[in-house]
C-alpha positions as CSV (number, residue, x, y, z in Angstrom):
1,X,0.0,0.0,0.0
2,X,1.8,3.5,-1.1
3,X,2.4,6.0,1.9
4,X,1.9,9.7,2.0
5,X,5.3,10.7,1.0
6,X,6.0,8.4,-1.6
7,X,7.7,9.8,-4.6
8,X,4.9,9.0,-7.2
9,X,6.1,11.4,-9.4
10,X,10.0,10.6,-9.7
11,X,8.7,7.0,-9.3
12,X,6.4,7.6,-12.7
13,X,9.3,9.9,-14.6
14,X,11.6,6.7,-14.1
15,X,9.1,4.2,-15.2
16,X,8.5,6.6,-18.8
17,X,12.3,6.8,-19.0
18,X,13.2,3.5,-18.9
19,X,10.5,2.2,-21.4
20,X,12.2,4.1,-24.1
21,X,14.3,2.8,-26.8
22,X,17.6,5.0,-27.4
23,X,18.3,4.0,-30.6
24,X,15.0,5.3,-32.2
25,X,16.9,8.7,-30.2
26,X,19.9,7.9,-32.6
27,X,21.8,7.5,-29.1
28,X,24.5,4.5,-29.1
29,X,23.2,1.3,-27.5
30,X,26.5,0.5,-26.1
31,X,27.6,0.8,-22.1
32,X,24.3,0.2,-20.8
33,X,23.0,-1.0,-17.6
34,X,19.5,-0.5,-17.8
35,X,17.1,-0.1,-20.1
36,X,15.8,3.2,-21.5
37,X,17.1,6.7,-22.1
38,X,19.8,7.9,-19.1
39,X,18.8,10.8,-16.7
40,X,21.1,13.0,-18.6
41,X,20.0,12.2,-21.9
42,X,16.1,13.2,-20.7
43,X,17.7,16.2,-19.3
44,X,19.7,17.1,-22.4
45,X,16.5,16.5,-24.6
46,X,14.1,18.9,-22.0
47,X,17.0,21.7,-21.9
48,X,17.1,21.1,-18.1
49,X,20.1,20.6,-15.8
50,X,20.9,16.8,-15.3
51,X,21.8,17.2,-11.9
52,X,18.3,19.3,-11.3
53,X,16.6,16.1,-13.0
54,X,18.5,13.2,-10.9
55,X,17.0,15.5,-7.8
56,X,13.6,15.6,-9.3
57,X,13.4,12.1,-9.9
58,X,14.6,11.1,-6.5
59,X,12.4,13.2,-5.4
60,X,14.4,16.4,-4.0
61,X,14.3,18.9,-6.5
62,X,11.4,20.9,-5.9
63,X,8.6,21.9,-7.2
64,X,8.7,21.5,-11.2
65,X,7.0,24.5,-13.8
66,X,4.1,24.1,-15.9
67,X,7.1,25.0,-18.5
68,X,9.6,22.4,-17.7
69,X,7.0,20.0,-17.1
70,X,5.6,20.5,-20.6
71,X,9.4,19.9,-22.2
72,X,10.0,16.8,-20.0
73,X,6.5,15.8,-21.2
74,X,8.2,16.1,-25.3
75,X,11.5,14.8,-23.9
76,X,10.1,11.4,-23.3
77,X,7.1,11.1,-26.1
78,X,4.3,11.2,-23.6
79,X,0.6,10.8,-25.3
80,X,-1.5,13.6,-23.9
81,X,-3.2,11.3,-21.0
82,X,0.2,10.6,-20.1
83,X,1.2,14.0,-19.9
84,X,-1.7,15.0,-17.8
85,X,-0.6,12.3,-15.3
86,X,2.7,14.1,-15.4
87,X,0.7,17.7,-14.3
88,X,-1.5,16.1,-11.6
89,X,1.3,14.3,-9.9
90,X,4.0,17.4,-10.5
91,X,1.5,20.3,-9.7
92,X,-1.5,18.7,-8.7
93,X,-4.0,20.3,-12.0
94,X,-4.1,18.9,-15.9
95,X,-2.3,20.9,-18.2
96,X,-3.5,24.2,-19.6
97,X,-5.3,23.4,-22.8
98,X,-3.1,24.1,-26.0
99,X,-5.2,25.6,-29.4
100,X,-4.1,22.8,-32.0
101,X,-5.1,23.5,-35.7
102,X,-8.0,21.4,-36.8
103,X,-7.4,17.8,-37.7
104,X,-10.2,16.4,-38.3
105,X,-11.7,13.8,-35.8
106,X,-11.1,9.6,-35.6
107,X,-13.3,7.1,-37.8
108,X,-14.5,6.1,-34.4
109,X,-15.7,9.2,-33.1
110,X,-17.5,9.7,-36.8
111,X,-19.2,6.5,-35.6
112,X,-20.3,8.1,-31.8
113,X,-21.7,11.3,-33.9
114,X,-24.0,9.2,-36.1
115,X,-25.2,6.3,-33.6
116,X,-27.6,9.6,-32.2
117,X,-30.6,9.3,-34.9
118,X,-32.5,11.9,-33.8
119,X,-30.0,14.2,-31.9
120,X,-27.5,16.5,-34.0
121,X,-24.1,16.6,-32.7
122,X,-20.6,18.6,-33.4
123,X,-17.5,18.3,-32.7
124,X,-15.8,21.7,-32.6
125,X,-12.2,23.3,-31.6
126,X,-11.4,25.7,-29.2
127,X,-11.7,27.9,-31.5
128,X,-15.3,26.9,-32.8
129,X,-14.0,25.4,-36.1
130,X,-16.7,22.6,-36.9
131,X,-14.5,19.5,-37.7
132,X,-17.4,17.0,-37.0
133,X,-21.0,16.8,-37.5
134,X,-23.9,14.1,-38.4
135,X,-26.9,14.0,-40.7
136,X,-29.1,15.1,-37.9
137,X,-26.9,18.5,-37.6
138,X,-26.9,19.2,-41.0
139,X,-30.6,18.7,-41.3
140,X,-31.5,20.2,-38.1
141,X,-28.6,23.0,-37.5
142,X,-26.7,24.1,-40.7
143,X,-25.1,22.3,-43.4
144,X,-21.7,22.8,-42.3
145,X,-20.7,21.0,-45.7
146,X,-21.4,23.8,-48.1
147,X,-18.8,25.1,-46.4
148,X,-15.1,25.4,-47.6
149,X,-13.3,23.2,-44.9
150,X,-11.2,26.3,-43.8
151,X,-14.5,28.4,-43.0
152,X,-16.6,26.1,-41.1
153,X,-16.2,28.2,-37.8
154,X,-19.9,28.6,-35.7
155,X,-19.0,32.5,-35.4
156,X,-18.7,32.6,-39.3
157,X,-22.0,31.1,-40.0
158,X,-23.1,33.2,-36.8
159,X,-22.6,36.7,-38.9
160,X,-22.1,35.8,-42.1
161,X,-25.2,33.1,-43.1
162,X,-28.3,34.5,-43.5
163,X,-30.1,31.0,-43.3
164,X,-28.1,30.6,-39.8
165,X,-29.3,33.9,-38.6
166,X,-33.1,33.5,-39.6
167,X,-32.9,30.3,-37.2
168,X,-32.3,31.9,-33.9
169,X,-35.5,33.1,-32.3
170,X,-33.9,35.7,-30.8
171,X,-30.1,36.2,-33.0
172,X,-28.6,39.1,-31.3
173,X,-29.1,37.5,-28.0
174,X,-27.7,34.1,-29.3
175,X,-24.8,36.1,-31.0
176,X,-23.8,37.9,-27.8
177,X,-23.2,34.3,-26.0
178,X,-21.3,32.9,-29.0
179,X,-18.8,35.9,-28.9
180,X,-18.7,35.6,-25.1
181,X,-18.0,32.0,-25.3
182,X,-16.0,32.0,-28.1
183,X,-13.3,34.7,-26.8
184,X,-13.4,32.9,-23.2
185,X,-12.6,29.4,-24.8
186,X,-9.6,31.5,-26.8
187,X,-8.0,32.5,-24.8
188,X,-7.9,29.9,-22.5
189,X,-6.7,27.7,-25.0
190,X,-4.1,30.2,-25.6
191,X,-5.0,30.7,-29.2
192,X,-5.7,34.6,-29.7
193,X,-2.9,35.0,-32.4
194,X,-4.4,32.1,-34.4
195,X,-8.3,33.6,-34.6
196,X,-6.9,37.9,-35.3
197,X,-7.4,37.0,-38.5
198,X,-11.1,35.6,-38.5
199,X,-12.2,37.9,-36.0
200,X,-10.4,41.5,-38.2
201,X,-12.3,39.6,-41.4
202,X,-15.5,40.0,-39.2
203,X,-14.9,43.5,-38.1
204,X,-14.7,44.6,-41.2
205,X,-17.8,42.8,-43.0
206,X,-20.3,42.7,-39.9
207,X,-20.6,45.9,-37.9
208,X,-22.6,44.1,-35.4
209,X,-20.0,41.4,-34.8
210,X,-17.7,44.7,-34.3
211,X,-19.9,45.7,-31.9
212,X,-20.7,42.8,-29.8
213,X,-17.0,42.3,-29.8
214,X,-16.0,45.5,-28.7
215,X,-18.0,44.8,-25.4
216,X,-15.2,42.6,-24.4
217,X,-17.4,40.0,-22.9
218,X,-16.6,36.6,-21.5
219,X,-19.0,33.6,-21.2
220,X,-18.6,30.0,-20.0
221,X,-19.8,27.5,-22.1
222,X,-22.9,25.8,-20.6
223,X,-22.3,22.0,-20.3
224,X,-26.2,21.5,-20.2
225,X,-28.6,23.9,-21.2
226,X,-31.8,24.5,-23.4
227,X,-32.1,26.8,-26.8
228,X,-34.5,27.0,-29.3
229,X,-34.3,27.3,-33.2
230,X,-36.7,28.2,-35.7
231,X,-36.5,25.6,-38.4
232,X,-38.2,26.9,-42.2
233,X,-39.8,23.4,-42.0
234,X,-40.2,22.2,-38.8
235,X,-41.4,25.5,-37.0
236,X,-40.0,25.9,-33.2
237,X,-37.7,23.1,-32.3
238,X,-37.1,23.1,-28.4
239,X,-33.3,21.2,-28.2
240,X,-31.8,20.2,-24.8
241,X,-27.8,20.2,-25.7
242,X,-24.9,18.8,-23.6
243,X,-21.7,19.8,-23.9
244,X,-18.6,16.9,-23.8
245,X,-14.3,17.2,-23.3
246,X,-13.2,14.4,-26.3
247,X,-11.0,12.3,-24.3
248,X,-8.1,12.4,-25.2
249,X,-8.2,15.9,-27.1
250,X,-9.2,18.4,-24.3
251,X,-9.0,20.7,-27.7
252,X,-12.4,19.4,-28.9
253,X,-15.7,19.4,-27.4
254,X,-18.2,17.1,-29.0
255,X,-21.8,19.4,-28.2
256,X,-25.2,17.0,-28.6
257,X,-28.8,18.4,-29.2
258,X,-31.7,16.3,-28.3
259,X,-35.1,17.3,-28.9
260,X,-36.3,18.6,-25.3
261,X,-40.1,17.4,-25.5
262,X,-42.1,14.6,-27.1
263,X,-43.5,17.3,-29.5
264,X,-40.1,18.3,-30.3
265,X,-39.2,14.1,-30.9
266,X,-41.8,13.9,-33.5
267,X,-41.4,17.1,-35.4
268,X,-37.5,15.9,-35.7
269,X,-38.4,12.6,-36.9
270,X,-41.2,14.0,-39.4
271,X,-38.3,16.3,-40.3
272,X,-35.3,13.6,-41.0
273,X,-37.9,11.6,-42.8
274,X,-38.8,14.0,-45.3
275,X,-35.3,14.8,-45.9
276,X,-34.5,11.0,-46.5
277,X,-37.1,8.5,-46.4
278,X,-34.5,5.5,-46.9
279,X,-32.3,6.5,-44.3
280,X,-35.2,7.8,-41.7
281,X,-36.8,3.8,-42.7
């Protein structure tokens, strides 16, 4: 049974270590005791003093930065849950979310979005690029796919898509959170240099977006919450949506819409039907 002042985190920067293979380092195999990459060699590739590392490993070298703990975390090829083991254990939080450029999502997660028949779900960055979405969404919230794949951000359909705008029962208010949100989850993600572009591109063609971002509001993103869209075919819809972390990607949040009441249900089905009978069958 572990005791209080174990050393889990030298005990875990050891075990990472000595997993390692130095020749796919390029580093001789020759003269070796044990296995893995030598202390000094995972100093050498974090930049950080080997004696300082030894220490930190035996557990005497004081508290570690978010900084050096992020190049240890590159030094020795961590995967991203293994590098928020690293945080918890050497500072006691995850790490800070990094902005990543869009990628795309996993064949698998594809899958997750279109097992929900009747909800619409997205999978969007930090920076409220769409990189994900199923038939539902497009039927239900916008056809992200008419847009280039650079462009499909929520804030440019937001301002800049009449058909998006007509949907919001009430659009300035909806607009006013999207902004809110949108700068709050940028610049917690670190990402403001990446979006000065998007966001000059909107000053200039939306004075309202100018506006609203001039206000220099911040929101959090409700997890769970209720909104409602007007749909040109379906009337009112009433969606309860639930916001999700991807594992694994703390950069993406995967954001479901189910239809709130039993009224709601039916006008989606109806809705999904008409738009494909075979699929809907």
């Amino acid at each position: 049974m572990p005791v209080a002042d174990e050393n889990l985190l030298g005990s875990y920067l050891k075990a990472r270590r000595t997993r390692l293979d130095p020749a796919a380092f390029g580093l001789p195999m020759t003269r070796r005791r044990t296995p893995g990459l030598r202390r000094e060699e995972v100093a050498h590739r974090a930049n950080v003093s080997a004696t300082w590392y030894t220490w930190l490993e035996q557990g005497r070298g004081g508290a570690a930065s978010a900084d050096v703990l992020d190049r240890i975390a590159k030094a020795l090829v961590l995967t991203e849950v293994e590098r928020e083991h690293l945080f918890l254990l050497g500072l006691g939080r995850p790490p800070d979310v990094h902005y990543r450029p869009p990628q795309g999502v996993s064949p698998q997660l594809q899958r997750v979005l279109d097992s929900f028949p009747l909800a619409a779900a997205t999978v969007r960055t930090s920076t409220w690029d769409i990189v994900a979405w199923n038939r539902a969404a497009t039927i239900i919230l916008h056809d992200y796919s008419k847009m280039p794949p650079g462009q499909r951000n929520v804030l440019r359909a937001m301002f800049l898509d009449q058909q998006m705008r007509e949907t919001q029962p009430d659009w300035l208010r909806s607009a006013r959170y999207v902004v809110a949100a949108f700068r709050a989850d940028v610049a917690r993600s670190g990402a403001a240099a990446m979006v000065q572009a998007l966001v000059d591109e909107l000053g200039r063609v939306s004075p309202e977006f100018a506006m609203i971002w001039a206000e220099n509001d911040v929101r959090s993103t409700y997890t769970e919450a209720v909104k409602s869209i007007r749909h040109p075919h379906a009337g009112v819809l009433k969606l309860e949506y639930s916001s999700f972390v991807v594992d694994g990607r703390p950069d993406l949040e995967m954001v479901v819409y189910n239809p709130a009441t039993a009224e709601d249900i039916e006008r989606v089905r109806l809705l999904l039907a008409a738009a494909d009978p075979k699929a809907a069958a």
